[in-house]
Every structure is written in C-alpha cells, then in structure tokens.
C-alpha positions in Angstrom: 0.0 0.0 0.0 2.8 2.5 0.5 4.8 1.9 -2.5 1.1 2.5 -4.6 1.3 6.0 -2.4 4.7 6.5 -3.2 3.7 5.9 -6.9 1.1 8.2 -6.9 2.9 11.1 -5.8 5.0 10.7 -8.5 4.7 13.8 -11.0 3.9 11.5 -13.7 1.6 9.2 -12.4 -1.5 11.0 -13.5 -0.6 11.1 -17.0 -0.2 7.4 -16.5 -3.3 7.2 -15.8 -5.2 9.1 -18.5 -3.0 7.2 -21.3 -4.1 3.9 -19.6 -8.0 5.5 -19.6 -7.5 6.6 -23.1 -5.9 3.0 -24.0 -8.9 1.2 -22.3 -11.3 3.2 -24.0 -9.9 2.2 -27.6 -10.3 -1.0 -26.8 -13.5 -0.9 -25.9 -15.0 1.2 -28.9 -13.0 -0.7 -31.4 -14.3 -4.0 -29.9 -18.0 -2.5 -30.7 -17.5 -0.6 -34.0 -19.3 -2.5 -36.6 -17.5 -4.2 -39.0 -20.1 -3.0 -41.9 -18.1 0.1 -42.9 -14.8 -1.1 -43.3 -16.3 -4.8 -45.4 -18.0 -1.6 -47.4 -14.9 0.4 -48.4 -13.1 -2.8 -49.3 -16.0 -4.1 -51.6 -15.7 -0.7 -52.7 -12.1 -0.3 -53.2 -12.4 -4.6 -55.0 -15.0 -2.5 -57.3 -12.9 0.1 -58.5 -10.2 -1.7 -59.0 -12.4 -4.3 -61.3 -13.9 -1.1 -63.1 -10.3 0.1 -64.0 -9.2 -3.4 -65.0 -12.4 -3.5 -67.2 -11.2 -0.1 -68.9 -7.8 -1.0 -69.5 -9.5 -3.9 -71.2 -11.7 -2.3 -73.3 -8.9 0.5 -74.0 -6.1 -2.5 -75.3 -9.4 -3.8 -77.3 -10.4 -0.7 -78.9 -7.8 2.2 -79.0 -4.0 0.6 -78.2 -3.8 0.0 -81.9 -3.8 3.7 -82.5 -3.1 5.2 -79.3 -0.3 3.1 -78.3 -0.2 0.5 -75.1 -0.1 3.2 -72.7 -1.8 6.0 -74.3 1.7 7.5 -75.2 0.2 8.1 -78.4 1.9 6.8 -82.1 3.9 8.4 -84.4 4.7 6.5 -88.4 8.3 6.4 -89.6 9.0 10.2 -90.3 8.0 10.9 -87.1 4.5 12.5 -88.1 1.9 12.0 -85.3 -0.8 8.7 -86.4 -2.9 9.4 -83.2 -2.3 11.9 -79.9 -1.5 10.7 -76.8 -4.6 10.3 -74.1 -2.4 11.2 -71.3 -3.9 14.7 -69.5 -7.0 14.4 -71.9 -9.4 14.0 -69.3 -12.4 11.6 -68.8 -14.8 15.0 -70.8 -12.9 14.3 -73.9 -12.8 10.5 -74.3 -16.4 10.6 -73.1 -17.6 13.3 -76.2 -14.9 11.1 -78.6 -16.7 7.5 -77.9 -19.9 8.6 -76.8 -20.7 10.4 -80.7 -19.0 7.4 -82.1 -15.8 9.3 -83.5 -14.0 7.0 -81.9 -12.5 4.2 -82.7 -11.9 5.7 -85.8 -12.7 3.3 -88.8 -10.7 5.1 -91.7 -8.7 7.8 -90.4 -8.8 11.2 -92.0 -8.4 15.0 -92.3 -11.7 15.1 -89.3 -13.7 12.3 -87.4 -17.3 12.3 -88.4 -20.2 11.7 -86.1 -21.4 8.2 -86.7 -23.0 5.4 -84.4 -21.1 4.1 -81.6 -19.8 0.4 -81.8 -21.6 -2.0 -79.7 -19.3 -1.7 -76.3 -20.2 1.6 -76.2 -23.0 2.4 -77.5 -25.7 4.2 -75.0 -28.4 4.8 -77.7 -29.9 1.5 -78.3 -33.6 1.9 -78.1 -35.4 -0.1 -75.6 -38.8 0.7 -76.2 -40.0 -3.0 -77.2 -43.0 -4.0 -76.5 -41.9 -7.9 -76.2 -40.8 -7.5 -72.6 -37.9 -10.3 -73.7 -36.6 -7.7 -76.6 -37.0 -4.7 -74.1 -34.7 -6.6 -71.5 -32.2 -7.7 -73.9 -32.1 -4.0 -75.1 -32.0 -2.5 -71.4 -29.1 -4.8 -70.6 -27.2 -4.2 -73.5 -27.7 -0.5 -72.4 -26.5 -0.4 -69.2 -23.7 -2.7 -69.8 -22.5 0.1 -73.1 -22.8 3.0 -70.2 -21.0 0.8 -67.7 -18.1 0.0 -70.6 -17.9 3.9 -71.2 -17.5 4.9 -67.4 -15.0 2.4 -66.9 -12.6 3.6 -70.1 -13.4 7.3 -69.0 -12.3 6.2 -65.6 -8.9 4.5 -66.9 -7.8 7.5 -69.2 -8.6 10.0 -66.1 -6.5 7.6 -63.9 -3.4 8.1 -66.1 -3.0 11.5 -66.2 -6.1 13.6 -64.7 -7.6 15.7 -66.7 -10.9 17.3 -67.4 -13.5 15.0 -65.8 -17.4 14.5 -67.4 -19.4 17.9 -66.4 -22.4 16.9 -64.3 -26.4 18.1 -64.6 -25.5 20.8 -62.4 -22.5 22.0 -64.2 -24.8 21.9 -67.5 -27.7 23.2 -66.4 -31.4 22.8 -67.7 -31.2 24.3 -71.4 -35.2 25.5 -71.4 -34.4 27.6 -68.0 -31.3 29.2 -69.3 -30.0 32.6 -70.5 -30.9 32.2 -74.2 -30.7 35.8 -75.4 -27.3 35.7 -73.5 -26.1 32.5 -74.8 -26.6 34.3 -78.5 -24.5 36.6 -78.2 -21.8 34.8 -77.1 -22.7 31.7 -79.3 -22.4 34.8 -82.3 -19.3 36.1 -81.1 -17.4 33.1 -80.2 -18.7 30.3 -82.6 -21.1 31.4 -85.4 -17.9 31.6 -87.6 -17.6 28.0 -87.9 -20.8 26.5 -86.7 -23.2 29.4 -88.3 -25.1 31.3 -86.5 -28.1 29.3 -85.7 -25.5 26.0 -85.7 -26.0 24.9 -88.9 -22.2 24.0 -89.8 -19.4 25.1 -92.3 -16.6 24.1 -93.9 -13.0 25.2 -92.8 -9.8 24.4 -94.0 -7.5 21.5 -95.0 -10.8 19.1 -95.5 -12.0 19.7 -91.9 -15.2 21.4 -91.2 -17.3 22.4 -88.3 -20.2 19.9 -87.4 -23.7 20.6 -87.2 -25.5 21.2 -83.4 -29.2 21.6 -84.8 -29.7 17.8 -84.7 -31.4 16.2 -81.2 -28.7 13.6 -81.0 -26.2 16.6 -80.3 -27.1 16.4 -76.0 -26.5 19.4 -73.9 -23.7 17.3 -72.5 -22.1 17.2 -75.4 -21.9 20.5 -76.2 -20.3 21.3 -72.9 -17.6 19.1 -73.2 -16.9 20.0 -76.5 -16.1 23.6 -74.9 -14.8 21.9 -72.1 -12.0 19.7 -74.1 -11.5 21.3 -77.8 -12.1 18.2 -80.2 -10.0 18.5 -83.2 -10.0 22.0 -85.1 -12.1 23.9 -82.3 -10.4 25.8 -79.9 -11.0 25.1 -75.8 -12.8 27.3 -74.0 -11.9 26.6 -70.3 -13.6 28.7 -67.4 -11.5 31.6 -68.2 -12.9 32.2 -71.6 -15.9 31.2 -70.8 -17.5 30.9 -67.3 -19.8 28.0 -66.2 -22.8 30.2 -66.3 -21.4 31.5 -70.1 -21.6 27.4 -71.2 -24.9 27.4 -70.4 -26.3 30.1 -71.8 -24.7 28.8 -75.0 -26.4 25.6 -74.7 -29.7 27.2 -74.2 -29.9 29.1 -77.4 -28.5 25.9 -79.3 -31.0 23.7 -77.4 -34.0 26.5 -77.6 -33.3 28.1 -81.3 -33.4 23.9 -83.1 -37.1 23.5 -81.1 -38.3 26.8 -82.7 -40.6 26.1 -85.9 -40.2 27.7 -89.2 -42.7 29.9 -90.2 -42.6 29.7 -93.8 -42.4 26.1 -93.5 -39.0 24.3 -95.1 -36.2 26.2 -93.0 -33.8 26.2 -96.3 -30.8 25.3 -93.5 -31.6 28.4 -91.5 -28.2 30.1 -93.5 -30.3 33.4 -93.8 -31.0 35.4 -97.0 -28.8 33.2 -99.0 -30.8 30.3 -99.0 -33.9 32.3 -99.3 -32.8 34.6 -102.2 -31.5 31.3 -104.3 -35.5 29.7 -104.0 -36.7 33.2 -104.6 -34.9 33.9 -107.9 -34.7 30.1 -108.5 -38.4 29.3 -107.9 -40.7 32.5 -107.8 -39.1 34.3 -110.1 -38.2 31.2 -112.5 -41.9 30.2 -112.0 -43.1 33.6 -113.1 -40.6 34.0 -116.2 -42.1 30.4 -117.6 -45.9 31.3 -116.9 -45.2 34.8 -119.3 -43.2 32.6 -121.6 -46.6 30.0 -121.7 -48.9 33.0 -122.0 -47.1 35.0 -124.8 -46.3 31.6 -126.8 -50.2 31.3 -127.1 -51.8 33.3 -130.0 -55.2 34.3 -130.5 -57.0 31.7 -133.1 -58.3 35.3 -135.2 -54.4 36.3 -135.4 -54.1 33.1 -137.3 -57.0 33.3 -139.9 -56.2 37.0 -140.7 
C-alpha cells in the first residue's frame, strides 16, 4: 500500500493514468465498431479496381492499336503524329470522342465524323419494345454500353487527370437558361464555324465544323466540346468562358433547333442566302415560264387573218 502511495505522488503518475483510460477506451470502442463500414470500403475499393481493370481492357481492345499500349500516343516512320497521346485528356474528352462514335476511328482522315457508336459503347440502343424479352435484352445491352464507357473514362482520367465529365448541375437545364445571353456569345465566339443558328461550315484543310441543330447533339455534349476542344475547335476553359457562359450557350442551341419555321421548309436556316436562291430560282423562274406560256399562245383570229 505504501509503495502504490509512493507511486502516486509521482509527478507523472496521472498522466499514466489518463494514457491507460484513453488506451482502455480504444479498446473498448474498437471492440463495438461495426464491421459493416470497413467490409464496405473494401468491396468498394475490390470495385474500383475491377472497373479500372475493365477499362484497361476495353482501352487495349479498342484504341491501343492507335493510341499506343499506354496511351503514349503513335507516331509513323517520319515521325509525323498517327494518333495523340490520351495522357492529360481527361475523362470529358474521351467521353464526347466515344460517346458520338468518332471514336475508334474506322478510316482515319483529315476530321472524325459523327457516326453510331460500336456495340461496347453504345448508350443509344432503343429499348422501347413492346416484347418484354426484346426490351430486356435491349436494357441490358444498355446499361452494360454505359457501364463500358464509365470504366474507359475512368482509366484515361486515372493516367494522367484531366478534365472529368461535367455533371447536370455544371450543364444546367437548357429551357431555363440565358438564351438571349447564350446568343451573343454563341455569335461572337462560334457562329464563324458552326453558323449562327448551328448549322455547320466548312474550314480548311478538308475539316469542317459539325452541325448542333440535330437532337442527338445532348447538352452534355456541347459542354464538353467547350470543355475539351475536339480537333480543329479551340478550348474554352472557365476563363474564356464561365460555367454560367456554357450554359447560356447551350440554351440558345437547345432552344433556337425546337423553334418552328414559319414559312415552313427552313432552307438550313443560313439566312438570306438560302432564301434569295428559292426566290430567284423558284418565284421568279416560275413567273418567267408562266409569261413565256402566256405569250407563246396566240389568239385563233391572229391566225385566220
């Protein structure tokens, strides 16, 4: 009993005693934490890993041909670029590439054109049977294209960062957005190449600008086509233009394709160009052959005189 006084009076006894208490108390929660949340973030951690593995699988499949085994990009015999290397590119870009079906590129040219996804990744399948076997099959096959696509975005962004896929809020809803703001920006920063009610043009070197008035052009899309610069348009990062800036742009796009045209056939929506060429074309070229008719008709009492 006096040496446990003796050790109490000891200057460092009572932090002895509140490391002990704090030791005890460890063990005790520890023995009662469930077990839930760490068997969670492993199945979690399993999953991600899978997912990536399933990328890097689809990328060697689909793109290592061009793009090189690890995205380094490949370069022929002169030393002229083949395909550009996916490091830094960001999960926006490859999404916009495969997503429109640019890529994999089939026959390589001056500029990718829009076509339909290939079967790994493609998200548009209709499922809108009415056989409920056809409509599973079809719902499957569509989730297991979207899950294919988020695992190869996730692989490129795990190799070198990058702009990731904008979400809803980041896009905003088009219908509820600055419209009359988004044209005059759209006019001032892309009507040169796209036209100014998105029609398209041609540019230089056999590239040309593609169309946005179609409905399979998504406000997604559009966003990350500002967001990432696909081949010959230029990025326009939040410092050109601001999140809010994006989606007033996609708002007029969105809202000026859903307005109807008045006088019926749109004519491409180019303006007076269109409209002059059908005007001389075919009013006036109408109204030159109905005087040519009348004056080619003579009057039967010219004739007998």
């Amino acid at each position: 009993m006096k040496r446990f006084t003796a050790w109490r009076r000891r200057p460092w006894a009572g932090y002895a005693v509140v490391l002990a208490a704090l030791a005890a108390i460890a063990g005790v929660l520890t023995g009662f934490s469930p077990q839930t949340d760490r068997a969670e973030a492993t199945n979690q951690t399993t999953q991600a890993a899978a997912d990536l593995k399933n990328g890097q699988q689809l990328f060697n499949k689909n793109c290592a041909s061009c793009h090189g085994l690890n995205a380094e990009g490949t370069k022929d015999a002169k030393g002229n670029p083949l395909a550009p290397s996916l490091l830094g590119v960001g999960a926006a870009s490859v999404d916009f590439q495969v997503a429109t079906g640019r890529m994999p590129a089939m026959n390589p040219g001056a500029q990718m054109p829009r076509k339909k996804p290939i079967p790994d990744f493609d998200t548009t399948i209709k499922t809108d049977y009415h056989d409920e076997k056809q409509r599973a099959a079809a719902e499957k096959q569509k989730a297991q294209a979207e899950k294919n696509l988020e695992d190869l975005r996730a692989y490129i962004q795990s190799l070198g960062g990058g702009p990731p896929v904008p979400t809803k809020e980041q896009v905003g809803d088009p219908h509820k957005g600055d419209a009359a703001l988004g044209g005059k920006l759209f006019r001032t920063n892309c009507a040169q190449c796209h036209n100014f009610t998105g029609q398209g043009g041609a540019l230089t070197g056999g590239k040309y600008a593609p169309p946005l008035s179609g409905d399979d052009v998504t406000p997604t899309q559009i966003y990350e086509a500002m967001l990432t610069g696909p081949q010959a348009m230029p990025v326009f990062n939040d410092t050109t233009l601001t999140e809010k800036d994006k989606q007033a742009i996609i708002a007029y796009i969105v809202q000026s394709r859903e307005e109807p045209n008045p006088g019926g056939n749109g004519l491409g929506r180019i303006g007076p160009v269109s409209e002059g060429l059908a005007g001389w074309l075919i009013g006036i070229g109408m109204l030159v052959l109905a005087a040519m008719w009348i004056t080619a008709k003579k009057p039967k009492k010219l004739k007998k005189s």
